[in-house]
VEXDREN-309025 format. One record per residue (C-alpha): residue in three letters; y negated, x, z negated. Coordinates in steps of 0.5 Angstrom, whole numbers. Layout:
<rec rest="ALA" north="Y" east="X" up="Z"/>
...
END
This chain:
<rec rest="UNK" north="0" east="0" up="0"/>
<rec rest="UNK" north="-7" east="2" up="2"/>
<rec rest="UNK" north="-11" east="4" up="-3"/>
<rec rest="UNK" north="-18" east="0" up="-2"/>
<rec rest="UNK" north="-24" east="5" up="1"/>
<rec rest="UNK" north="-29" east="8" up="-3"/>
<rec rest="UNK" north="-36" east="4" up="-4"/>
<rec rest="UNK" north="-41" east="7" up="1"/>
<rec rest="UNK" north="-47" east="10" up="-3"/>
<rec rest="UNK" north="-53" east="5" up="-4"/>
<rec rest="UNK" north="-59" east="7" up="0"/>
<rec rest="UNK" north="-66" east="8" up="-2"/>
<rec rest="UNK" north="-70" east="2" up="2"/>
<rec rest="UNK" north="-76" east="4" up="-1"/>
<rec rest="UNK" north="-82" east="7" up="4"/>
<rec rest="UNK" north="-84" east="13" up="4"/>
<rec rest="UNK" north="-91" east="14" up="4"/>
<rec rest="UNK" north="-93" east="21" up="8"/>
<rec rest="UNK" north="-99" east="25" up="5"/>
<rec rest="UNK" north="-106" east="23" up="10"/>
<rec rest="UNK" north="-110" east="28" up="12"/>
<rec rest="UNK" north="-116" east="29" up="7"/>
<rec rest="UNK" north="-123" east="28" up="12"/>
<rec rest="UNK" north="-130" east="28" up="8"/>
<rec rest="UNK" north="-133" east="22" up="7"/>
<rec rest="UNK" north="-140" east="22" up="11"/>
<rec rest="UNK" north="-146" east="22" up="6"/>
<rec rest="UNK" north="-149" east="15" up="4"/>
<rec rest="UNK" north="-154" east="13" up="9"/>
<rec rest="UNK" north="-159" east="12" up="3"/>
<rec rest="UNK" north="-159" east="19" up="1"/>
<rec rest="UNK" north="-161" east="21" up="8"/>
<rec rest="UNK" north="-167" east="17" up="7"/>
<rec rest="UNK" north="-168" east="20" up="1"/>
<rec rest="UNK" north="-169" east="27" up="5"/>
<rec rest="UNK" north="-173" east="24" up="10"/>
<rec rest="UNK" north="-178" east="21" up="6"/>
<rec rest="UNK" north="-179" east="27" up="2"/>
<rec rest="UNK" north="-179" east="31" up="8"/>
<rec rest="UNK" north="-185" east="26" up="10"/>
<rec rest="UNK" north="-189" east="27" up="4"/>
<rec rest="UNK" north="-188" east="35" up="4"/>
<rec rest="UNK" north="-192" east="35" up="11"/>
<rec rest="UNK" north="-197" east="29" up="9"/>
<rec rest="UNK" north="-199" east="33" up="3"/>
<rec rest="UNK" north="-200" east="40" up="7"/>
<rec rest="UNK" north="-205" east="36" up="12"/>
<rec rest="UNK" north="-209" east="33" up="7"/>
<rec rest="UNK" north="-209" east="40" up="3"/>
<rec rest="UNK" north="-211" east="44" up="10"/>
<rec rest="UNK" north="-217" east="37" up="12"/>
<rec rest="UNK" north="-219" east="39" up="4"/>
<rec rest="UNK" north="-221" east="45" up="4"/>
<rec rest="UNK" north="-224" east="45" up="12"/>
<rec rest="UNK" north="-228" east="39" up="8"/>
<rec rest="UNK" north="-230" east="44" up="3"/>
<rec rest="UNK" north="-232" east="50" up="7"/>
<rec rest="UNK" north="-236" east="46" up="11"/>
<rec rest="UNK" north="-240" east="42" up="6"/>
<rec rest="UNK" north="-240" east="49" up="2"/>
<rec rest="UNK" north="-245" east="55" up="2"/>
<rec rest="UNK" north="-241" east="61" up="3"/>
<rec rest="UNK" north="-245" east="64" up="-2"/>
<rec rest="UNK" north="-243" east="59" up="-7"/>
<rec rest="UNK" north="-235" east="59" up="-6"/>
<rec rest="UNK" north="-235" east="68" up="-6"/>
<rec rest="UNK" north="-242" east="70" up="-10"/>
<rec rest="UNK" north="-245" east="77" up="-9"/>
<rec rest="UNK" north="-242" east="82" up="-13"/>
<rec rest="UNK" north="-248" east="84" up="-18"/>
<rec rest="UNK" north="-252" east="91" up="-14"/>
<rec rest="UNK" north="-250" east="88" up="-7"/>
<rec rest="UNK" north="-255" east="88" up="-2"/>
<rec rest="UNK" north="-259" east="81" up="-2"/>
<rec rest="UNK" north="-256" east="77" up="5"/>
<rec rest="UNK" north="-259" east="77" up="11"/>
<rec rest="UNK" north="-262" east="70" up="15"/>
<rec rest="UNK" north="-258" east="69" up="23"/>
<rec rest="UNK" north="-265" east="71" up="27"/>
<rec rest="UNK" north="-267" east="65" up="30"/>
<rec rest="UNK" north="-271" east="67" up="37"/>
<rec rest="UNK" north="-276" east="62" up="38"/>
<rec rest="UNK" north="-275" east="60" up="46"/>
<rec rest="UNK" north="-282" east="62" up="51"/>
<rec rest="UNK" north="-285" east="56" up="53"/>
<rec rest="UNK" north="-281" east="53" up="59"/>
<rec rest="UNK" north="-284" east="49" up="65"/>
<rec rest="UNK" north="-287" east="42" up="61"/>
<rec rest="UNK" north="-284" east="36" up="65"/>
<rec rest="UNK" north="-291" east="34" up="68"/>
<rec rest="UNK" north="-293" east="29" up="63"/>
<rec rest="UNK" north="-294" east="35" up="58"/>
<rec rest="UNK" north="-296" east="40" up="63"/>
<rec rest="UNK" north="-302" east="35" up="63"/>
<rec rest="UNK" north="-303" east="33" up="57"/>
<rec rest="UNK" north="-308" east="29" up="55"/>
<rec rest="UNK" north="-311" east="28" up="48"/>
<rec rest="UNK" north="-308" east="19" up="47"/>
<rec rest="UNK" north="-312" east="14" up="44"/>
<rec rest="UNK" north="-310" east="13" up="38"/>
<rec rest="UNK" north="-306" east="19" up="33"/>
<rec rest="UNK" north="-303" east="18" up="27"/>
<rec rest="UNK" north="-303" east="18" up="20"/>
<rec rest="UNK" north="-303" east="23" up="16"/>
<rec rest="UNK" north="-301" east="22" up="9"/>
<rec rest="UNK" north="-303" east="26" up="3"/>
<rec rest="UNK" north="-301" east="32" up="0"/>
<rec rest="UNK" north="-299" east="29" up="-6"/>
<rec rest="UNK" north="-294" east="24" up="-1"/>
<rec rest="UNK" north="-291" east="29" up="3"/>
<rec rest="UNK" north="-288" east="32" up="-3"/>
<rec rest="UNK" north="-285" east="27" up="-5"/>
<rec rest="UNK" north="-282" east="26" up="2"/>
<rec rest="UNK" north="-279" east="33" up="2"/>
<rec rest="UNK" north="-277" east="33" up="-5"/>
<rec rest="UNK" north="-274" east="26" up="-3"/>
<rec rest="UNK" north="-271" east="27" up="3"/>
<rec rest="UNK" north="-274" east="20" up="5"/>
<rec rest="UNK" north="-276" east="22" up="12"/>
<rec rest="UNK" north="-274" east="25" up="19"/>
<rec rest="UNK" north="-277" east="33" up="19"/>
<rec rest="UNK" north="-280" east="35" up="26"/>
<rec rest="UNK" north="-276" east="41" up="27"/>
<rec rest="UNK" north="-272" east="42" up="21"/>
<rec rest="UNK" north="-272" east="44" up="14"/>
<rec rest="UNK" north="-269" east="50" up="14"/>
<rec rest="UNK" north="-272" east="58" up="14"/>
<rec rest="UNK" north="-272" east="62" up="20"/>
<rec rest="UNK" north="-274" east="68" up="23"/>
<rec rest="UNK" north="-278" east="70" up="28"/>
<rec rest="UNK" north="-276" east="76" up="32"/>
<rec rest="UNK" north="-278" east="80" up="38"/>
<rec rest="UNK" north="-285" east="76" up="38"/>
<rec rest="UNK" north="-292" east="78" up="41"/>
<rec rest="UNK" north="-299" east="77" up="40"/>
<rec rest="UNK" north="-302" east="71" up="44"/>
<rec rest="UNK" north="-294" east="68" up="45"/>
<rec rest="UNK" north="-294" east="61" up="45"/>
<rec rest="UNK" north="-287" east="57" up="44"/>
<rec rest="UNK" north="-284" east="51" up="44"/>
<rec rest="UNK" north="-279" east="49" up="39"/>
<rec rest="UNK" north="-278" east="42" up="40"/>
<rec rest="UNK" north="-280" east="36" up="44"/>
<rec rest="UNK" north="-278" east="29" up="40"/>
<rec rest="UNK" north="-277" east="22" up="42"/>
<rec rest="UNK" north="-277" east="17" up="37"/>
<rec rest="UNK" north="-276" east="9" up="39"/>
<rec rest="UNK" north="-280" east="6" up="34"/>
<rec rest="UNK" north="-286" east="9" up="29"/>
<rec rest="UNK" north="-282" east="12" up="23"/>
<rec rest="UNK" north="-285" east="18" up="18"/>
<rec rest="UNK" north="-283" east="25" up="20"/>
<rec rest="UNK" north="-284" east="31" up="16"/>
<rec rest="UNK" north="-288" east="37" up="20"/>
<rec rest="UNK" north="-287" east="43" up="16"/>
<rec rest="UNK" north="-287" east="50" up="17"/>
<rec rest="UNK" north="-284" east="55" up="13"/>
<rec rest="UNK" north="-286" east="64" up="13"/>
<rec rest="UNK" north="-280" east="67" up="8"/>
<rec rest="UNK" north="-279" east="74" up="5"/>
<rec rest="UNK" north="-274" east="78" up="2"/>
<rec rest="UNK" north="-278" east="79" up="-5"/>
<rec rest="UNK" north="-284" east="75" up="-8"/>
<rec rest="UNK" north="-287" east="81" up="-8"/>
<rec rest="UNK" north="-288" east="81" up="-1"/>
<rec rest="UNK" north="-289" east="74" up="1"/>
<rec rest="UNK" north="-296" east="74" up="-3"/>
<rec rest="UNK" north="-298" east="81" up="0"/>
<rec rest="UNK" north="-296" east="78" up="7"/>
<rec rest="UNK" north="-300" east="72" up="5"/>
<rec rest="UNK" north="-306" east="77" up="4"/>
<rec rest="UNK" north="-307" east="78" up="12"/>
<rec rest="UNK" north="-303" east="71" up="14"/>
<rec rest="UNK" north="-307" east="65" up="16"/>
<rec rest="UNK" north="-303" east="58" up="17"/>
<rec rest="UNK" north="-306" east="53" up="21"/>
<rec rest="UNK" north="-304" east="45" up="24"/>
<rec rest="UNK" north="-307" east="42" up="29"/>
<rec rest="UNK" north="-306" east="34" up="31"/>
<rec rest="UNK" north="-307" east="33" up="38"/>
<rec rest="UNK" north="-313" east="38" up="38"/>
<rec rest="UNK" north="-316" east="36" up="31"/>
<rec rest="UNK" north="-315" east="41" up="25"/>
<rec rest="UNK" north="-310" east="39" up="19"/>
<rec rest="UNK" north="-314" east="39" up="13"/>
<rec rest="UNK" north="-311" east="42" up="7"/>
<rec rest="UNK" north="-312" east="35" up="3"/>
<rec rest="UNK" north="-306" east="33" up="7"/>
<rec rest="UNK" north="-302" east="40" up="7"/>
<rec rest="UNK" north="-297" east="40" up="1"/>
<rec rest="UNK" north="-295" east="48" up="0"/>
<rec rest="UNK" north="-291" east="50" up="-5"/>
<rec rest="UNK" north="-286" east="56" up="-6"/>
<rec rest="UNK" north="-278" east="56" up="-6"/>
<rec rest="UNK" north="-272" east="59" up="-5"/>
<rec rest="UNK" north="-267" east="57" up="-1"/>
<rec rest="UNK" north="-262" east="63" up="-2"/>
<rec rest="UNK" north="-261" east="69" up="-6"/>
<rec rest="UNK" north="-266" east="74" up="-4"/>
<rec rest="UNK" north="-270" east="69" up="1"/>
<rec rest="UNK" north="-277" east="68" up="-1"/>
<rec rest="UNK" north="-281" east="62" up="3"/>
<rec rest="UNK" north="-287" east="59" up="2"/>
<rec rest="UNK" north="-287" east="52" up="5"/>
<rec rest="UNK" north="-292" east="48" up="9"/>
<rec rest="UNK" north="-291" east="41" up="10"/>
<rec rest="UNK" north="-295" east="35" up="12"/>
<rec rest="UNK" north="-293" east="27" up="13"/>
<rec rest="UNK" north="-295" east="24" up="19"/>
<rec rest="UNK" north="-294" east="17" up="20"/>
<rec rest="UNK" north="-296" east="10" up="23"/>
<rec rest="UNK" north="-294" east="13" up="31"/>
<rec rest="UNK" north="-298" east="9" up="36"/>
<rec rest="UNK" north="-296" east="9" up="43"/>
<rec rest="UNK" north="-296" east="16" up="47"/>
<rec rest="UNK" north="-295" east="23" up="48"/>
<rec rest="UNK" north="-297" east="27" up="41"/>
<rec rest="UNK" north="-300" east="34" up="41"/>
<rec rest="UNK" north="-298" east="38" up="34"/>
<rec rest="UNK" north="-299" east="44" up="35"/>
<rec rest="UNK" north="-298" east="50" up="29"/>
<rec rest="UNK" north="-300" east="57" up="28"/>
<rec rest="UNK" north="-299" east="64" up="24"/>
<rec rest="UNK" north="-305" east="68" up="25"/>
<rec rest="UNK" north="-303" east="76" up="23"/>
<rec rest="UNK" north="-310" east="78" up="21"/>
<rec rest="UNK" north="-307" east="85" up="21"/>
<rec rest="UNK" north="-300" east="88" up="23"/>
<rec rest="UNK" north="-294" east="86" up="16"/>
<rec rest="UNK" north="-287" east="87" up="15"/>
<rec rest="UNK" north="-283" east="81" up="11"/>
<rec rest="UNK" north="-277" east="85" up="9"/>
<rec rest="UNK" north="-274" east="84" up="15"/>
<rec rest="UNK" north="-278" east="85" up="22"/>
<rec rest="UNK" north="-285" east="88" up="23"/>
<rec rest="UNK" north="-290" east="83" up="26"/>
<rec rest="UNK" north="-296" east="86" up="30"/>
<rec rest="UNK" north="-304" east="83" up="29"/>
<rec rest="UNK" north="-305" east="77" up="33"/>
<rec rest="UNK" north="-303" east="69" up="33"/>
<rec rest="UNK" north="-296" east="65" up="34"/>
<rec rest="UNK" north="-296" east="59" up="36"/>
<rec rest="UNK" north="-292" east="53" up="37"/>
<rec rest="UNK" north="-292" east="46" up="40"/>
<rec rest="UNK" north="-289" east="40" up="38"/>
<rec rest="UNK" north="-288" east="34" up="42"/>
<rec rest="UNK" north="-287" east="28" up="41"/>
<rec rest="UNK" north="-287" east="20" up="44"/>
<rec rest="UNK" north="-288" east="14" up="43"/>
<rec rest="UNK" north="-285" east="9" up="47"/>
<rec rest="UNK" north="-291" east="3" up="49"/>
END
């Protein structure tokens, strides 16, 4: 009799399970964000810091951001060279005194206008130096169109290196203003000292004329050196300079 076969050996059915290849997950989308706006801030911040200190360069003296080591010799004004007179358009070639001029207002007021700042200059308020001149020189430093009749300060400035030598220049300098051929009484002339920068010493001439009537005006205004004299940076030889203002006033 046959003996009954052995029991076949149980199966293991349970799945197997093979190791998966390990990948890296990407990083979240808000953490790029997070360096992207960063990144943006960075280069916002360094525009405004570089439009900052054009800013302040711009508004700034020099002299105030890097002051003058003590000893160090006092700084020198650019040189302005006053333009030759040119070919007038023909209205001014031929000028003609007009009908009316305008109104000058007392010394008192046109002081107070500059130390306001209340009114438009003629030329400008700033120091200058005039270079290369000769005796019986004429020039023109500036033709204005005003729209509507509006105050301006007329002002005239001679500077020097020291205190010193502006009152010694002053003993042989005459300055004058003439208004469409009619001198300026010094009843209207405000004339007061200051210094605009370390080293620059000025005496200021300054009128206020107001009330433009319509027309072609004349202000005309004069150094006079009664003998040659140095302010501290040019010679300047006897003789008269002088310089022509217009201004027009439409009708």
């Amino acid at each position: 009799m046959d003996e009954p076969s052995a029991a076949p050996p149980e199966q293991d059915n349970a799945p197997i399970f093979l190791p998966e290849n390990e990948v890296p997950s990407p990083p979240p989308m808000e953490e790029k964000k997070t360096r992207v706006d960063l990144t943006l801030w960075f280069i916002l911040g360094g525009i405004v810091l570089v439009l900052l200190c054009c800013t302040l360069l711009w508004y700034l003296p020099v002299t105030e951001l890097f002051p003058r080591a003590p000893g160090a010799p006092a700084p020198t004004l650019p040189p302005r060279t006053p333009l030759p007179t040119p070919n007038f358009p023909a209205t001014h070639e031929a000028w003609a005194k007009p009908e009316k001029s305008p109104t000058l207002a007392s010394a008192e007021e046109a002081k107070r206008a500059v130390e306001s700042k209340s009114a438009r200059y003629l030329a400008g308020p700033e120091p200058y130096i005039f270079k290369d001149i000769k005796p019986g020189d004429t020039y023109v430093y500036r033709i204005v169109s005003i729209d509507q009749p509006q105050p301006l300060i007329w002002q005239e400035k001679w500077c020097a290196t020291t205190a010193e030598i502006l009152d010694e220049n002053f003993a042989h300098l005459e300055v004058e203003f003439f208004l469409n051929g009619a001198p300026v009484s010094s009843k209207f002339l405000s004339v007061y000292d200051d210094q605009p920068f370390e080293g620059i010493f000025c005496r200021d001439f300054a009128a206020l004329v107001t009330d433009w009537p319509p027309g072609a005006h004349l202000l005309i205004s004069t150094f006079t050196f009664l003998k040659p004299i140095n302010n501290g940076w040019e010679p300047f030889p006897t003789g008269m300079l002088s310089f022509r203002y217009f201004v027009n006033v439409p009708p």
